[in-house]
Structure formats: structure tokens, C-alpha cells
C-alpha atoms as one frame of an Amber mdcrd trajectory, in Angstrom:
protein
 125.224 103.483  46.043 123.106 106.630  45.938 119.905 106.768  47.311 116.998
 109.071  46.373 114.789 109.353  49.390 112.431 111.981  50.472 114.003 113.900
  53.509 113.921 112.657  56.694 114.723 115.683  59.364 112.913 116.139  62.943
 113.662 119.718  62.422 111.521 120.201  59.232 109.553 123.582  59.397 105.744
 123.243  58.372 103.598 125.556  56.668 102.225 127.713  59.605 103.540 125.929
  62.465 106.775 125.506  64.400 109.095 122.381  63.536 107.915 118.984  65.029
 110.868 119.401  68.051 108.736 122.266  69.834 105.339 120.254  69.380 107.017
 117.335  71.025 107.622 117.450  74.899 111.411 116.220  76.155 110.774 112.477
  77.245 108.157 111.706  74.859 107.855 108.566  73.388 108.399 109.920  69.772
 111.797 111.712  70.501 112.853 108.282  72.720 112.258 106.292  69.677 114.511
 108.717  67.253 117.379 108.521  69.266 116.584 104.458  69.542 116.506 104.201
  65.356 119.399 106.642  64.898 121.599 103.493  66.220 119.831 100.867  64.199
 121.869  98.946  61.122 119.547  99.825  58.498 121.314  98.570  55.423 119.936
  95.622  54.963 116.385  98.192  53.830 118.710 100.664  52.226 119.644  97.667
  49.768 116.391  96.861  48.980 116.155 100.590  47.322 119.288  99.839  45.362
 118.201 100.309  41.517 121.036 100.371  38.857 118.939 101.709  36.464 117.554
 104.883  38.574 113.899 105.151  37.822 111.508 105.328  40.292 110.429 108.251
  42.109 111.761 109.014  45.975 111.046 106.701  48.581 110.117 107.439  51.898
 113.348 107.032  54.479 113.740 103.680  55.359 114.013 105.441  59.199 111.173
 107.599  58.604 109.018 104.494  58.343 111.121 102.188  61.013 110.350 105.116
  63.541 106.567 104.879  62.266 106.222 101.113  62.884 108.032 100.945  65.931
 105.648 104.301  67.461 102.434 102.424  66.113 103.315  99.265  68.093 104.671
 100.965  71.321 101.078 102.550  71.148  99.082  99.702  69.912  97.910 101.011
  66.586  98.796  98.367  64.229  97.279 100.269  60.847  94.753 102.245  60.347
  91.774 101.327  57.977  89.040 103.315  56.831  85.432 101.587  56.975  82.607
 103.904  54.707
């Protein structure tokens, strides 16, 4: 099985800014939940992007968006919809 996500790295550097590690404080919520989802049993998602045939472009990381959900409900933002 290979996968073709888009990366998934705390570390990433941003345009003009430092990474998302120095923005973040040590015991916030954000860097509890990455260590929580680094010990999660994901494959049951990763087989869902299983495609024998390859097309498709990448995916955002199945623990990209698990971290996303789970940070959204520890802070009680469900979604987010736009009313104009």
C-alpha cells in the first residue's frame, strides 16, 4: 500500500514565520492532542485511501484531520459556517 498524502509535520516552516512548535506554548492543548493521535490505530482511515488504480490527487493526512476534529470538540467548535 502506498499512500499519497499531503505532509503532515508539526515542524513545517511557514512563509515569514517560525514553525508551528514555537507559536505553541509547552502544555497546550494542541501539542497534548499530537502526542494523544501519534498512538491512535489509524488504519482502518488509511484503507479508505487505498486506490489500485492511483488517480486522485493528495489527501489530507488522515492524522492531520483526526487532530483537527478532536481540537474542534475539546474546544467546542463543531464547524464553522459562513452566513453572507
Amino acid at each position: 500500500m502506498s499512500f499519497q498524502f499531503r505532509a503532515c509535520t508539526l515542524d513545517q516552516p511557514l512563509l515569514l514565520a517560525p514553525s508551528l512548535q514555537q507559536w505553541l506554548p509547552e502544555g497546550h492543548l494542541a501539542r497534548f492532542l499530537a502526542d494523544v493521535t501519534d498512538q491512535l490505530e489509524l488504519s482502518a482511515i488509511y484503507s479508505a485511501y487505498d486506490r489500485p488504480d492511483g488517480r486522485g490527487q493528495a489527501g489530507y493526512h488522515p492524522l492531520l484531520m483526526t487532530r483537527l476534529l478532536l481540537y474542534g470538540y475539546c474546544v467546542g467548535v463543531a464547524s464553522v459556517v459562513s452566513h453572507k
